[in-house]
C-alpha atoms as a printed R data frame, in Angstrom:
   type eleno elety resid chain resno       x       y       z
1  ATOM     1    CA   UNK     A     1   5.725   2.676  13.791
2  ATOM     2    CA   UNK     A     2   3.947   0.064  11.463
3  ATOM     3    CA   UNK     A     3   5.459   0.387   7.900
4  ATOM     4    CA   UNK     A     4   2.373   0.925   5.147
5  ATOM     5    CA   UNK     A     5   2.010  -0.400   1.515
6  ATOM     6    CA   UNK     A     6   3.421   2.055  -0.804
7  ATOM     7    CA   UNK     A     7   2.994   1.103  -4.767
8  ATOM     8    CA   UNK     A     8   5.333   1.746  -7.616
9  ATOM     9    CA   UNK     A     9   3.011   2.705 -10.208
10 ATOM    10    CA   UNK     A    10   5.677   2.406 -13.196
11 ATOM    11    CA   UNK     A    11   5.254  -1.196 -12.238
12 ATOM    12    CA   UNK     A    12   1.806  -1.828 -11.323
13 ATOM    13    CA   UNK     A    13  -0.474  -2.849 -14.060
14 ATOM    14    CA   UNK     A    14  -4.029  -2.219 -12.049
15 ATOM    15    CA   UNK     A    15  -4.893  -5.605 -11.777
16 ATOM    16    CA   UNK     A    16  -6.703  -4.791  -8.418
17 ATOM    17    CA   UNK     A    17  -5.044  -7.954  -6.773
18 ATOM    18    CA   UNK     A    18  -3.710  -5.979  -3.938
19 ATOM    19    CA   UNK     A    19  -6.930  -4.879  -2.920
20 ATOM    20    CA   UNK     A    20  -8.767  -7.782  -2.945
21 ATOM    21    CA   UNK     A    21  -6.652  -9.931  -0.601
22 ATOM    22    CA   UNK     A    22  -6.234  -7.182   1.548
23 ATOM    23    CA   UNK     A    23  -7.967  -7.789   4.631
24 ATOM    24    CA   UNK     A    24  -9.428  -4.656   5.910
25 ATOM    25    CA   UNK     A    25  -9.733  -3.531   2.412
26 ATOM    26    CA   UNK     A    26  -7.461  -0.446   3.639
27 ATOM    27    CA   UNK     A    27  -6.381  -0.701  -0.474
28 ATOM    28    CA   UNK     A    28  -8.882   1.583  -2.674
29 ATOM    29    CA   UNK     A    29  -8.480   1.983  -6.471
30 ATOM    30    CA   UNK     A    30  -9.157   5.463  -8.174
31 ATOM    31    CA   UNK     A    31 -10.776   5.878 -11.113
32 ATOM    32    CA   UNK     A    32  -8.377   4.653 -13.378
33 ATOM    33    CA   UNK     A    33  -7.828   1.991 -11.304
34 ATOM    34    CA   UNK     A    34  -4.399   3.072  -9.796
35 ATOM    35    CA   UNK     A    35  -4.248   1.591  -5.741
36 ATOM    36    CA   UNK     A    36  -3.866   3.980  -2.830
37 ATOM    37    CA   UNK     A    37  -3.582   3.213   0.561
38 ATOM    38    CA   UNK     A    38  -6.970   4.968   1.828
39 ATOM    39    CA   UNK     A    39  -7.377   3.670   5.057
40 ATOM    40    CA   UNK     A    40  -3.607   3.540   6.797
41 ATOM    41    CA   UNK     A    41  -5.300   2.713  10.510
42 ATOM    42    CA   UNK     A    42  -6.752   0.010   9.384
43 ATOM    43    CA   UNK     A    43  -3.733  -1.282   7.550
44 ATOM    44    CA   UNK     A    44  -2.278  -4.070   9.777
45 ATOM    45    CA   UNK     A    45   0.960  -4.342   7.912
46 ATOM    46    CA   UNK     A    46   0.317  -8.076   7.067
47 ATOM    47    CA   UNK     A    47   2.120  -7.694   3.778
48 ATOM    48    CA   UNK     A    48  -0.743  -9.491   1.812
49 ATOM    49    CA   UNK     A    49  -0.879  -7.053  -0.782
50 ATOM    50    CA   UNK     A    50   2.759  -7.169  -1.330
51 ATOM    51    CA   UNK     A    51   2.724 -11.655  -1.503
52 ATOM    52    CA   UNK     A    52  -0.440 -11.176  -4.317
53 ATOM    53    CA   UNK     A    53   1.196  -8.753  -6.207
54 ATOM    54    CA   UNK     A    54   2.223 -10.257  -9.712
55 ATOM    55    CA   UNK     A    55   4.334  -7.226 -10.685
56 ATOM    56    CA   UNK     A    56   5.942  -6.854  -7.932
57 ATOM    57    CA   UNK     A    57   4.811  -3.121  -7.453
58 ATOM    58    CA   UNK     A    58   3.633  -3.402  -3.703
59 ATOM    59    CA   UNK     A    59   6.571  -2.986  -0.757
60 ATOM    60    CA   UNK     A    60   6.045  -2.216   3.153
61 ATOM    61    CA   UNK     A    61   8.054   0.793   4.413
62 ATOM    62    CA   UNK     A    62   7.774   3.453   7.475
63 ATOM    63    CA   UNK     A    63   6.189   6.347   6.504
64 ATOM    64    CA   UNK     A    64   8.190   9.264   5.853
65 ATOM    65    CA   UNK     A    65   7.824  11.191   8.836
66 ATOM    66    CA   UNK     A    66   8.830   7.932  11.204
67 ATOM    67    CA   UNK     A    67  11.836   6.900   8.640
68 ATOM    68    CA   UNK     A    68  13.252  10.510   9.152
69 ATOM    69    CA   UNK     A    69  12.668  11.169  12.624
70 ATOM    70    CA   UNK     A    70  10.466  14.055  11.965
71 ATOM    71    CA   UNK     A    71   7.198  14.858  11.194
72 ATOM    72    CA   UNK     A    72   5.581  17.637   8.731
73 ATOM    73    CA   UNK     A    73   3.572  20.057  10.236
């Protein structure tokens, strides 16, 4: 039950800053340069991604199977 980056994109400018402190570069950019979480096991929920972030576009939360209680199948 580790909570995961999740990115507001109406507020993230694409600076890449979340990606490059994270640790186990678990942060990926596509090719617009718009971050995605593409490795969630090796996320460690350290929250650097969310301290770097100059917009403020980067938050921790459960994902949403875990914050409901149930899971898609």
């Amino acid at each position: 039950m580790k909570k995961l980056p999740v990115f507001t994109l109406a507020r993230c400018k694409q600076c890449g800053i979340c990606g490059h402190f994270c640790p186990k570069e678990a942060i990926r950019f596509d090719e617009h340069g718009t971050p995605f979480l593409a490795d969630p096991e090796a996320c460690t929920s350290c929250g650097l991604c969310v301290d770097m972030c100059p917009d403020w576009a980067v938050f921790l939360s459960l994902p949403e199977e875990e914050e409901s209680g149930t899971e898609t199948v």
